[in-house]
Backbone bond lengths (Angstrom), bond angles and torsions (degrees), N, CA, C in turn:
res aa  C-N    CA-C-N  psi(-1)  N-CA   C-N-CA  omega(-1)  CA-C   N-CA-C  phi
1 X - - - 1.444 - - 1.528 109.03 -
2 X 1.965 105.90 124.61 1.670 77.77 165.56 1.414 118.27 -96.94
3 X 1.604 98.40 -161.37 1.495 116.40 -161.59 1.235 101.01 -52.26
4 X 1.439 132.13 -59.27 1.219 132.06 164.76 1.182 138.45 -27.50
5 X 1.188 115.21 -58.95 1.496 120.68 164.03 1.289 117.13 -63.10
6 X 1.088 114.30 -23.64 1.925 100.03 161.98 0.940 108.50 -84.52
7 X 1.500 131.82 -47.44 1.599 91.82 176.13 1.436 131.10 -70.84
8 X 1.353 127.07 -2.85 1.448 129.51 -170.48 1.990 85.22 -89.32
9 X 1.332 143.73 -55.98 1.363 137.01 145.55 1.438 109.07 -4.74
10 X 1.546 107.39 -83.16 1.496 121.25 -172.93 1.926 102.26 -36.19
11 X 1.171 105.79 -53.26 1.728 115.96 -161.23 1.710 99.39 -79.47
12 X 1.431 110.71 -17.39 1.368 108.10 172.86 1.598 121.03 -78.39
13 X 1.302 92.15 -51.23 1.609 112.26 154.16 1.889 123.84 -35.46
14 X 1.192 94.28 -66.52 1.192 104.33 171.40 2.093 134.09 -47.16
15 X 1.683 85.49 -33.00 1.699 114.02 -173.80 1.476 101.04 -82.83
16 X 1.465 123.21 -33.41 1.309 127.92 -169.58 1.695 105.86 -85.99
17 X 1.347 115.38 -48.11 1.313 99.01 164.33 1.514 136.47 -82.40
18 X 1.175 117.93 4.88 1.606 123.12 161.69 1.129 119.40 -76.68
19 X 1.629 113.23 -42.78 1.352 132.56 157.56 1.949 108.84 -33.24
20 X 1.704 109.21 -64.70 1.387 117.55 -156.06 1.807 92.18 -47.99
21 X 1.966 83.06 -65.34 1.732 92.69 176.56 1.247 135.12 -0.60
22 X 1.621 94.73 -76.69 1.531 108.32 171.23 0.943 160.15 -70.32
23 X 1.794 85.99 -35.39 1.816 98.49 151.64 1.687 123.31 -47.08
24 X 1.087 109.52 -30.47 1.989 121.78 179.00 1.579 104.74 -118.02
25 X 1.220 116.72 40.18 2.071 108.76 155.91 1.688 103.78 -56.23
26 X 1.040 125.23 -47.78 1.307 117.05 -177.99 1.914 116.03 -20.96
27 X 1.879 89.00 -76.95 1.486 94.98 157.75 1.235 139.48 -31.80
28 X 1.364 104.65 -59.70 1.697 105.69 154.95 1.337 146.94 -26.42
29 X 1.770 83.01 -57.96 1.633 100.29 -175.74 1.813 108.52 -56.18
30 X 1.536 94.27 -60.64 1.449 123.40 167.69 1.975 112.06 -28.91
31 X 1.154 121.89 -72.63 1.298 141.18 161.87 1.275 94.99 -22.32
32 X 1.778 126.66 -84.44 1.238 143.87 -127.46 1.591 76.75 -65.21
33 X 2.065 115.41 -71.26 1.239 104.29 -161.63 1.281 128.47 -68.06
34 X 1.237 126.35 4.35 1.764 133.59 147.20 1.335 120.07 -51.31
35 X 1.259 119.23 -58.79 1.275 118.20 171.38 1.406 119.06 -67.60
36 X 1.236 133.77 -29.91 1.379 132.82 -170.28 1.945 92.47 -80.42
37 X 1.442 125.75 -24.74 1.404 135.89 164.88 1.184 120.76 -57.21
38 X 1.360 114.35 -61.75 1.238 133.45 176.71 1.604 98.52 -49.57
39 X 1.659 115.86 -81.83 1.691 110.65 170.42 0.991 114.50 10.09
40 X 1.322 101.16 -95.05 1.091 122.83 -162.21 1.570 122.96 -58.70
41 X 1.305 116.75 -41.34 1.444 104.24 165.48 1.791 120.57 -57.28
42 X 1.395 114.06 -32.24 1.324 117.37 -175.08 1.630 110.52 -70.08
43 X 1.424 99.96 -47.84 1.450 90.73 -172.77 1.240 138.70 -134.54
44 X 1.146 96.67 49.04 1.917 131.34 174.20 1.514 108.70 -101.50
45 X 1.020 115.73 131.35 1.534 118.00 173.45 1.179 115.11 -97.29
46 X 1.525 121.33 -1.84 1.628 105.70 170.46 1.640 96.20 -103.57
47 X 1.849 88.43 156.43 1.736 91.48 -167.83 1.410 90.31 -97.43
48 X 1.246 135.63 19.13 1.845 118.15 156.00 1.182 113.48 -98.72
49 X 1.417 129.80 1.24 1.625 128.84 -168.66 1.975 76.63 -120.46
50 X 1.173 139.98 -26.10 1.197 125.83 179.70 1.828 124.90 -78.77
51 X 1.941 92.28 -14.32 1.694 115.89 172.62 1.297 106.41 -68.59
52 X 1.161 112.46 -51.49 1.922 132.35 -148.01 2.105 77.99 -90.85
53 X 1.149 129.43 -37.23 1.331 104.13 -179.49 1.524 125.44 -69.22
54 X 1.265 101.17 -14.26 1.816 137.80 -170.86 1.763 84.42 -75.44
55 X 1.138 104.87 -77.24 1.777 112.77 -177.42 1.523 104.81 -20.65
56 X 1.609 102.30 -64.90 1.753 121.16 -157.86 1.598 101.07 -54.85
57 X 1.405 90.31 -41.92 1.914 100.86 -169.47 1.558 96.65 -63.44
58 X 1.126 136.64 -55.60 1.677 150.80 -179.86 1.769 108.95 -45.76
59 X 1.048 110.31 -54.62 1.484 132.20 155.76 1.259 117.78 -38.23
60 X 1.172 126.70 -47.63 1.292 142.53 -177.58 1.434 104.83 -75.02
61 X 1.486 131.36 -62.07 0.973 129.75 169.73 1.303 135.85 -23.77
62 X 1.568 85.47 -62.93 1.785 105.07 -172.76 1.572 111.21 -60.42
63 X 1.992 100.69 -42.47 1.379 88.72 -162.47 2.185 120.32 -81.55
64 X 1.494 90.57 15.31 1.751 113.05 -175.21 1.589 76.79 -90.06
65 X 1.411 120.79 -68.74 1.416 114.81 -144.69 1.422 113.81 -57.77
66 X 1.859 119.01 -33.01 1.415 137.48 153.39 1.136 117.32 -26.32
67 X 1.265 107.11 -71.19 1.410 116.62 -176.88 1.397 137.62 -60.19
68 X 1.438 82.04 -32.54 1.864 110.92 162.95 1.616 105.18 -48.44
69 X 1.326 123.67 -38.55 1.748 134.66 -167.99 1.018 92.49 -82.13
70 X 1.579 153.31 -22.99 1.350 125.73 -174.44 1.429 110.17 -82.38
71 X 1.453 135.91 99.57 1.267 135.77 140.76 0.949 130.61 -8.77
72 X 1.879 113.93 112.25 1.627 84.90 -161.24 1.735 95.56 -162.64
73 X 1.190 137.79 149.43 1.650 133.13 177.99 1.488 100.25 -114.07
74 X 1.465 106.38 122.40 1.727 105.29 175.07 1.055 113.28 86.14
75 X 0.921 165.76 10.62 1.712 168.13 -108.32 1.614 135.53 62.29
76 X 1.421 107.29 163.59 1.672 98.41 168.92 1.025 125.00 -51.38
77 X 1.569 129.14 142.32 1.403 110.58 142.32 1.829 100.05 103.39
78 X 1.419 112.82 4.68 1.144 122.38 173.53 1.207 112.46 -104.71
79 X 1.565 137.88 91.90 1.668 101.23 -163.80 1.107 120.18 -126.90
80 X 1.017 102.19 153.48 1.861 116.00 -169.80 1.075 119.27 -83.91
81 X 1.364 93.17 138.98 1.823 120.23 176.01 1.515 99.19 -63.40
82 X 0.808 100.01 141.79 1.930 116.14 164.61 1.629 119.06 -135.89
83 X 1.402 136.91 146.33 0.882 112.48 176.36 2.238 121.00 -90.54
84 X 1.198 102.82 160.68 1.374 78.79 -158.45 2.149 74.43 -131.61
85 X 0.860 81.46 132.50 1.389 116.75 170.17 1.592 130.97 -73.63
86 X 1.273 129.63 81.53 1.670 137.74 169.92 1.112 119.11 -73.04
87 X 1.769 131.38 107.24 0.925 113.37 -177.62 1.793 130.33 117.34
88 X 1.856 99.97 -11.32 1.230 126.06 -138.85 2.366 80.25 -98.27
89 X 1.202 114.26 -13.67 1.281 95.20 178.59 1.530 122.67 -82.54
90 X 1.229 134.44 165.87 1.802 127.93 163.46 1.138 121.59 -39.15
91 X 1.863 123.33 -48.76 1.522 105.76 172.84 1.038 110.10 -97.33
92 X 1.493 141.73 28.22 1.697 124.35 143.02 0.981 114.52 -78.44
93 X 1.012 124.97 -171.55 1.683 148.42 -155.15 1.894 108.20 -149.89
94 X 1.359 123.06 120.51 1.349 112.95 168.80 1.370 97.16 120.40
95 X 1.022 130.88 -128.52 1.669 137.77 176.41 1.721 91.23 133.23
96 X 1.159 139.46 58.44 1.142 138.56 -179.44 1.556 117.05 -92.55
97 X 1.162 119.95 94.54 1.482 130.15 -178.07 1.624 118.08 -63.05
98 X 0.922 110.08 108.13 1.873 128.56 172.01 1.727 94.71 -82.28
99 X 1.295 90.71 130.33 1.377 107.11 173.06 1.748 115.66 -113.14
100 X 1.216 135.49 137.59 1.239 123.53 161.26 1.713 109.04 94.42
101 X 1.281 123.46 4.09 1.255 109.50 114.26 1.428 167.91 17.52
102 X 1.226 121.64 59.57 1.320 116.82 -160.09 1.412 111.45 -104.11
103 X 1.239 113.17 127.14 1.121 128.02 175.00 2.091 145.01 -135.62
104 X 1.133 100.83 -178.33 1.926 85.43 -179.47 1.297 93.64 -145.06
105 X 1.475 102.25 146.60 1.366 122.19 177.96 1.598 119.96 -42.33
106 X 1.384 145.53 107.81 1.152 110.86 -163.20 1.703 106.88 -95.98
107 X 1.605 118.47 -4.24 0.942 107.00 -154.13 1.841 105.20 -77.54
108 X 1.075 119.55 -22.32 1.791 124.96 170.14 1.613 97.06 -63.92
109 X 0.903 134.08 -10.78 1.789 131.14 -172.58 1.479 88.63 -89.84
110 X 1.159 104.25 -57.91 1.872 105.52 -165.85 1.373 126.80 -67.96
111 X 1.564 95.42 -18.14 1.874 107.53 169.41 1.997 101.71 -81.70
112 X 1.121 120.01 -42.16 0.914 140.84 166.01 1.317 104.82 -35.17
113 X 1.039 130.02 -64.29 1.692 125.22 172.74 1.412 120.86 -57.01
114 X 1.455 113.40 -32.09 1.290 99.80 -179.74 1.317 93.25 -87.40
115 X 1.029 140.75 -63.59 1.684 122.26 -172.99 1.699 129.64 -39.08
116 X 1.559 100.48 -19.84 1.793 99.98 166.35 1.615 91.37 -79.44
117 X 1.238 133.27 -70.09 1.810 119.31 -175.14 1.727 111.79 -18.43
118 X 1.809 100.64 -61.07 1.250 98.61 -169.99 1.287 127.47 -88.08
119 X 1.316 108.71 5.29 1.726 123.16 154.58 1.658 107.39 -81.40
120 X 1.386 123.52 -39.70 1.741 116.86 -176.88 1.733 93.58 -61.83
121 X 1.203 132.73 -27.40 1.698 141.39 -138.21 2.055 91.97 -91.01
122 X 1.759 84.19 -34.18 1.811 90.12 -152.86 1.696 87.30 -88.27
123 X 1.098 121.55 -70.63 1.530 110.45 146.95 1.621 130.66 20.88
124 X 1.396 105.21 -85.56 1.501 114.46 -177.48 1.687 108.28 -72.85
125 X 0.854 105.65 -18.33 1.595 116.98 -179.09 1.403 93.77 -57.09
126 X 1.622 92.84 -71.06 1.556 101.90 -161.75 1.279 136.58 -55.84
127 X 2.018 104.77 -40.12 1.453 110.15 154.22 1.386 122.53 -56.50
128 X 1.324 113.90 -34.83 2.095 106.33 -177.36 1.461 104.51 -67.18
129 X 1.746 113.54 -25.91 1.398 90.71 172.36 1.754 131.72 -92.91
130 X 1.488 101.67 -6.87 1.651 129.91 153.86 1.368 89.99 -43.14
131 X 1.431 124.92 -80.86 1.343 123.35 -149.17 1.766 100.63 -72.29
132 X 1.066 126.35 -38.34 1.987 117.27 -174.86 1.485 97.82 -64.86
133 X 1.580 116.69 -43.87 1.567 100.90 -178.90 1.749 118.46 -68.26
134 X 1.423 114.50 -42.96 1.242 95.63 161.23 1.406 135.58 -39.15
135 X 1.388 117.47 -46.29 1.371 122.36 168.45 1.324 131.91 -51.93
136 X 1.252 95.12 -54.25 1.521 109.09 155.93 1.717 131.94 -42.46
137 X 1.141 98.46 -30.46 1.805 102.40 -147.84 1.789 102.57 -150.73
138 X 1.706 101.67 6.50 1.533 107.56 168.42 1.730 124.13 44.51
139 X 1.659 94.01 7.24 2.022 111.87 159.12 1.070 103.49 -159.98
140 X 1.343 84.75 158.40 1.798 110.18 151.59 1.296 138.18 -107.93
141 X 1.503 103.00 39.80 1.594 115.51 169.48 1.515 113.14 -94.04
142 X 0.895 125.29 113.54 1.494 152.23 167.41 1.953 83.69 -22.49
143 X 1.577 112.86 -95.79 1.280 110.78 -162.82 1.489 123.34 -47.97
144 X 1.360 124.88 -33.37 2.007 140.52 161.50 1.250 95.25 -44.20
145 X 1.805 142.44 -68.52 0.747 126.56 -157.34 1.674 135.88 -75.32
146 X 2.061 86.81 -22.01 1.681 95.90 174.65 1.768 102.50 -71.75
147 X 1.281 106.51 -38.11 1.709 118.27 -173.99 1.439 96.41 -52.65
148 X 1.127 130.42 -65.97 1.545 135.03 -166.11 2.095 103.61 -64.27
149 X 1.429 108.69 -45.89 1.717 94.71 148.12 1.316 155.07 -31.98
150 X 1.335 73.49 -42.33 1.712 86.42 177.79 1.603 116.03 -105.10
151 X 1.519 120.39 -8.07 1.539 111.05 133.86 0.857 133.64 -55.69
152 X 1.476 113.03 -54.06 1.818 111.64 -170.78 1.805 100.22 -74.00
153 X 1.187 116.38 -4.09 1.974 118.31 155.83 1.393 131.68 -59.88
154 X 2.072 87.42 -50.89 1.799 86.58 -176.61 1.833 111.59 -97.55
């Protein structure tokens, strides 16, 4: 191979995965704020910056699983016609096919709702117990409170 042709390879190479990339930022986006969730729950010692990382991580979820519902060939945000059917049950009449149609999955939207409920649910949990351990234990540092445990132990 010559020099040339590797780099025109190299630059082909290069075009195809910026391309892949971009066609799926969604994923990305999604990904990035998982991990910046995750982080933060692992390695923060206060348990209100370790709640709100819980949120980010939850956030992250939903907005992959969303995105997951858009119907789509080749990337997000492209969306496909389907044909959709009027008429198509026993007591209608007709069967008249609509073509061109665009639509999104709704059923990832509708799981999606219950998981923001049961993220607001996991949430309030977590701050009422933010706030009893403060009371308890006069912080909310993760390491003060195991330290102050293991006095009132020995």
């Amino acid at each position: 191979m010559t020099a040339e042709k590797k780099r025109r390879h190299r630059i082909n190479m290069m075009e195809l995965l910026a391309d892949e990339v971009f066609a799926k930022y969604n994923y990305w986006v999604a990904i990035t704020l998982m991990l910046i969730g995750f982080y933060a729950m692992i390695s923060k010692e206060n348990l209100l910056k370790k709640v709100i990382g819980l949120n980010i991580f939850q956030t992250a979820i939903i907005l992959f699983f969303v995105s997951l519902g858009d119907v789509s060939i080749g990337g997000w945000g492209l969306g496909v016609t389907e044909p959709i059917v009027k008429g198509a049950l026993p007591w209608e009449s007709g069967g008249i096919v609509h073509h061109g149609v665009t639509y999104a999955n709704p059923l990832p939207h509708v799981l999606m709702l219950t998981a923001i409920v049961v993220g607001a649910a996991v949430t309030a949990v977590a701050l009422a117990l933010v706030i009893r351990m403060y009371e308890e234990y006069g912080t909310i540092e993760e390491g003060e409170i195991i330290e102050k445990e293991r006095q009132r132990g020995a």
